[in-house]
C-alpha positions in Angstrom: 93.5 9.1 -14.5 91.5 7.0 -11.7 91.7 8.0 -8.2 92.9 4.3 -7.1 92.7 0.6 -7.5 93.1 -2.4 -5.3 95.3 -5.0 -6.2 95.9 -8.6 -4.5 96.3 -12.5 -5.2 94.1 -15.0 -3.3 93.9 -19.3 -3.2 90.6 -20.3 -2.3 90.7 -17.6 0.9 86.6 -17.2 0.6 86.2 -15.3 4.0 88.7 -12.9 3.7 87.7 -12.5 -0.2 84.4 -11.8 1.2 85.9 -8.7 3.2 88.2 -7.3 0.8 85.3 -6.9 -2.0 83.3 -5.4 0.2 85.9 -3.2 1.2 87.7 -2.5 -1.8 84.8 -3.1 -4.6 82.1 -1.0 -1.6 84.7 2.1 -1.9 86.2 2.0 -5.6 84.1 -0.1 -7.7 84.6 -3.4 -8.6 85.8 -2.4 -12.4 89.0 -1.1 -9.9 90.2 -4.1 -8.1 92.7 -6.3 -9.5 92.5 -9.9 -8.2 95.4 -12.2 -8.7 93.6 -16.1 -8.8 96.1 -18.3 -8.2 95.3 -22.0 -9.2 92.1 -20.4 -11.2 90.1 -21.4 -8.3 86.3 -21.4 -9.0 85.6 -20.1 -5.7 87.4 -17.0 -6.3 86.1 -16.5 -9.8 82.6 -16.3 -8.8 83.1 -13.9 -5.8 85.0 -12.0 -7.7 82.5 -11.3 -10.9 82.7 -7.8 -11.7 86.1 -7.4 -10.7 89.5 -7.7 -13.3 90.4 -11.5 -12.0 94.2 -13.1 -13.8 94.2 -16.6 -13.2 97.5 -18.2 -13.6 98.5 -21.9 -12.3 98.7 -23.1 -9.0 101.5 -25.1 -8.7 103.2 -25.4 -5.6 106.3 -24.4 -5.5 109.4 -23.4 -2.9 109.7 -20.0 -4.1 106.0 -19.1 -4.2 106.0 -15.8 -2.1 109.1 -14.5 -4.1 107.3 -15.5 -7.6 104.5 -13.8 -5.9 105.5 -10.8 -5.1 107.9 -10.1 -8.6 104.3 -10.5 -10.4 102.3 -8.0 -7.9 105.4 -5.7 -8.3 105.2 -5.7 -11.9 101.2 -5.4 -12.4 101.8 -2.6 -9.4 103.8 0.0 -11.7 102.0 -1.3 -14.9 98.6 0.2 -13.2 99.7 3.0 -11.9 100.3 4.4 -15.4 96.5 4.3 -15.3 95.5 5.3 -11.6 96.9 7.9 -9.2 97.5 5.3 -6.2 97.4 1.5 -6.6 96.9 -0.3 -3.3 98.4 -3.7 -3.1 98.5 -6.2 -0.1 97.3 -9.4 0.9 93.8 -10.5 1.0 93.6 -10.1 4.9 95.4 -7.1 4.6 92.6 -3.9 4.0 94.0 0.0 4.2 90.9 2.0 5.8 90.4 5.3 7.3 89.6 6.5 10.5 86.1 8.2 10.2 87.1 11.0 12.1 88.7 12.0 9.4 85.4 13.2 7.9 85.7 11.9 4.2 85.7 8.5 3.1 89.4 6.6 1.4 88.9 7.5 -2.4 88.5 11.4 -1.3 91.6 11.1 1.0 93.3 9.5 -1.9 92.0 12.3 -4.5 93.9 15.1 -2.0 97.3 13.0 -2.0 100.0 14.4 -3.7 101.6 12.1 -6.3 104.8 10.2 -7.1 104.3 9.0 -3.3 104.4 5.8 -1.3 101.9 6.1 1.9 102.5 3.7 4.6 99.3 3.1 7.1 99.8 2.2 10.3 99.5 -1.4 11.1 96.8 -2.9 13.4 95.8 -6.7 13.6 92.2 -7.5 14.3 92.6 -9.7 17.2 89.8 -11.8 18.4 88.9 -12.2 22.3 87.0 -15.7 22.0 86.8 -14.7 25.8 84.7 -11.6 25.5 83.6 -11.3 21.5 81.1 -14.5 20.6 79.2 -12.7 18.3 79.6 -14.5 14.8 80.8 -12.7 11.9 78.2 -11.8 8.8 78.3 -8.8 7.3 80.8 -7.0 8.9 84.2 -7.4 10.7 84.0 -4.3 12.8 81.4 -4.2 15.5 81.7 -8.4 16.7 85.2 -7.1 16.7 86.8 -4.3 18.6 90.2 -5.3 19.7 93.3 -4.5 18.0 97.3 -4.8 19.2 99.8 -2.4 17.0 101.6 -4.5 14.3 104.9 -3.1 13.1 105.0 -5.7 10.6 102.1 -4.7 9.3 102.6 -1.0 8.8 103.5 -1.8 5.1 104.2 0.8 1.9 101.4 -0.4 0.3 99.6 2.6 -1.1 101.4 3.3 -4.2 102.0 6.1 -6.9 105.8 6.2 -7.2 108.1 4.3 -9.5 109.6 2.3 -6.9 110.7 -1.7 -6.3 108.8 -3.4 -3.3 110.3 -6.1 -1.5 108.7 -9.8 -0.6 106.3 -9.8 1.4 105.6 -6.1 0.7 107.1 -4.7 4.2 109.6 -2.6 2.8 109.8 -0.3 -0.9 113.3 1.6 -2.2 111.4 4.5 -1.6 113.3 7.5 0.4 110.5 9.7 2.1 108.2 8.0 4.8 104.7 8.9 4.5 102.3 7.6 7.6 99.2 10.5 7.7 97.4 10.4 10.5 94.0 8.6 9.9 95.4 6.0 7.7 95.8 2.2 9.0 96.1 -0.7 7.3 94.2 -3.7 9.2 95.7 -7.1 9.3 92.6 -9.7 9.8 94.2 -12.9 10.1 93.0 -13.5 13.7 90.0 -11.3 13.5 88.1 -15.1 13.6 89.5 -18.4 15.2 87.5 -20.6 13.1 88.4 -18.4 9.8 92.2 -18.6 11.5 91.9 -22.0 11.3 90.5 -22.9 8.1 93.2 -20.5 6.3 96.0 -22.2 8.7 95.1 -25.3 7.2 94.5 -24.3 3.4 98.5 -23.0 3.7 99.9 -25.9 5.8 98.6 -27.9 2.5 100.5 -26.0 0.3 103.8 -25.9 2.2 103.8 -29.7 2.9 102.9 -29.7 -1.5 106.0 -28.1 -1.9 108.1 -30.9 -0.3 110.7 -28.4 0.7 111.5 -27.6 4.4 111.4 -24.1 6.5 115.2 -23.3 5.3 114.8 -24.3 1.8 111.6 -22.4 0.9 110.9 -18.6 0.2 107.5 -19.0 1.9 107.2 -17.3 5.0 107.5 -19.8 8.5 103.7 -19.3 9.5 102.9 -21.5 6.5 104.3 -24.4 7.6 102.4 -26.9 10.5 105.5 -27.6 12.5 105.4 -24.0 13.7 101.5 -23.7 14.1 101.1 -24.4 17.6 97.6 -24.8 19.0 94.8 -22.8 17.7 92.8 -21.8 20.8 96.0 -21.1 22.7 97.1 -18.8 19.9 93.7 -16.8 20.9 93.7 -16.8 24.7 96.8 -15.8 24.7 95.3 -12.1 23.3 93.8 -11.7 27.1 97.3 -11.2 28.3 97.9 -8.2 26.5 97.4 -5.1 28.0 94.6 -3.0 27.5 95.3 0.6 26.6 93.4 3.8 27.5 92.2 5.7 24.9 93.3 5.3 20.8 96.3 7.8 20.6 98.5 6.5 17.6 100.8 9.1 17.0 103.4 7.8 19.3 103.4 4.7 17.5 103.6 6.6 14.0 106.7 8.9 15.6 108.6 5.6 16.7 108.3 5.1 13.1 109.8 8.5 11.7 112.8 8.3 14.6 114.2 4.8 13.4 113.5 5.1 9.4 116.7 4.2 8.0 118.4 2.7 5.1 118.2 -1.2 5.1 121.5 -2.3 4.8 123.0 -2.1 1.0 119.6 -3.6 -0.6 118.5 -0.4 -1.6 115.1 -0.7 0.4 113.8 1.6 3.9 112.4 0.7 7.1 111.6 1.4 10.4 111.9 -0.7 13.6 109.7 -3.3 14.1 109.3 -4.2 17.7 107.3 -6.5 19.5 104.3 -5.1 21.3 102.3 -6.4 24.4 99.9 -3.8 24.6 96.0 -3.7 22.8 93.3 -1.2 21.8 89.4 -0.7 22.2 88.3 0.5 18.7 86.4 3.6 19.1 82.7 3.0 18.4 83.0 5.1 15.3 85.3 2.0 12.9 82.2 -0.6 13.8 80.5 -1.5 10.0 83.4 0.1 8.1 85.1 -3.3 7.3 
C-alpha cells in the first residue's frame, strides 16, 4: 500500500492549481494526486501532466456541488483500497504540517494508525492588502503571514476509513474525532485579492449558467454575484480582526472535542462552528512550506 494520495476537482482555477501541485505533487509525487477536471479544461490538463487527471463534462448545472461531491466520495473509498490515507478537498483547500513537528506530512501519515478519519484544524490565509504587498510567485507562505481560525474549514478530509462524507466535505458518519496537534488544513481563498477576484468571477459565471436562483440550487451562496459584495471591502475588513499573541491552537482543537456531537438523524458528526474575530501571526517557521 502507498502512504497517501491527494484527491480534488478544479474548473480552470490556475492559481490555486499552481499551489496544490506544488503542495501535493512536491510531498507525494505527482503519480499520487488525483485531479478531477471538470469541463476537460486545457488549462488544467497541462499543469497537471504527470498527475492521474478524469476529465468529465462541464455542464452547468443546479446540483453541481451535490453531483460533485457523490463522485469525490466514490473515487475517495475506491483509492483507499490502494493507499493508507486519501486526502480530498477543494483546490484552495491544502492539509500541511506544522514544522515543529520535526518530519514532513507523508512521514506523519506513515505513523497514523488506520481505518481513521483525521480532521486538521482549519485556518484561512487571509491577506492584509494593508501591510502584505509583496506579490505572490513561488510561494504562499512568507508574502503571507496572517491567518483567522475557520471552523468551517476544519474538515474530515484525511481519509482511511470506510465512511460517507457529506457535501461540501465538512462533516463524515464517522464516530471518533481525530484533530493531532500539528495538523491544519489551510483554506487559501483570500490568501490574494486579485486571485479572490478572478476565481469570484469564474464561479459567478457558472451560477448565473445555471439559470437557477440561491434557493433552487445545491451550489453553495458564495457562488452567486448577488451575495459578493465589494472585493476590497471584503479585504480591509481583515484589519478589524484582532491580533492574537502567540500561535497556541489547542484551545481551539478542545472547543472542538467538547461540542462533537451527533448531527441530528443524518447519520454524520460535527462540532460547533462559530464565528471568530480574532487572527494569527504565522510563526516564521510555515514561510515556503505552501
Amino acid at each position: 500500500m502507498q502512504t497517501a494520495a491527494a484527491l480534488t476537482m478544479v474548473r480552470d482555477d490556475a492559481f490555486f492549481l499552481k499551489a496544490w501541485l506544488r503542495h501535493y505533487g512536491g510531498l507525494l509525487g505527482r503519480e499520487n494526486c488525483y485531479i478531477v477536471n471538470h469541463g476537460r479544461g486545457e488549462i488544467v490538463a497541462d499543469l497537471a501532466q504527470g498527475c492521474n487527471v478524469i476529465g468529465i463534462p462541464g455542464d452547468a448545472h443546479k446540483n453541481f456541488d451535490m453531483k460533485r461531491w457523490r463522485l469525490l466520495n466514490n473515487l475517495v473509498m475506491g483509492l483507499r483500497c490502494y493507499y493508507d490515507h486519501v486526502i480530498v478537498g477543494d483546490v484552495d483547500e491544502l492539509v500541511v504540517l506544522d514544522p515543529e513537528a520535526g518530519i514532513d506530512l507523508p512521514q506523519f501519515l506513515s505513523s497514523v494508525p488506520p481505518n481513521r478519519v483525521l480532521t486538521p484544524l482549519g485556518l484561512e490565509v487571509i491577506h492584509r492588502i494593508e501591510l502584505e504587498h509583496d506579490r505572490i510567485e513561488d510561494h504562499i507562505l512568507g508574502p503571507r503571514r496572517h491567518v483567522r481560525p475557520a471552523p468551517h474549514y476544519s474538515k474530515p478530509c484525511v481519509v482511511s476509513a470506510g465512511t460517507k462524507i457529506a457535501r461540501g466535505g465538512h462533516f463524515t458518519q464517522y464516530e471518533r474525532l481525530h484533530t493531532p496537534d500539528h495538523l491544519y488544513l489551510l483554506h487559501l481563498k483570500f490568501c490574494d485579492q486579485g486571485a479572490y477576484s478572478e476565481a469570484m468571477d469564474r464561479r459567478n459565471a457558472m451560477s448565473a449558467a445555471t439559470g437557477a436562483g440561491i434557493k433552487e440550487a445545491s451550489i453553495g451562496r458564495h457562488w452567486f454575484a448577488e451575495v459578493r459584495g465589494e472585493d476590497r471591502a471584503v479585504f480591509e475588513a481583515f484589519s478589524a480582526l484582532k491580533i492574537q499573541d502567540g500561535f497556541e491552537m489547542g484551545p481551539l482543537r478542545r472547543r472542538m472535542h467538547r461540542t462533537w456531537k451527533k448531527r441530528g438523524e443524518t447519520g454524520y458528526w460535527e462540532f460547533d462552528r462559530p464565528d471568530f474575530d480574532t487572527q494569527y501571526l504565522l510563526p516564521e517557521r510555515f514561510s515556503g512550506l505552501v
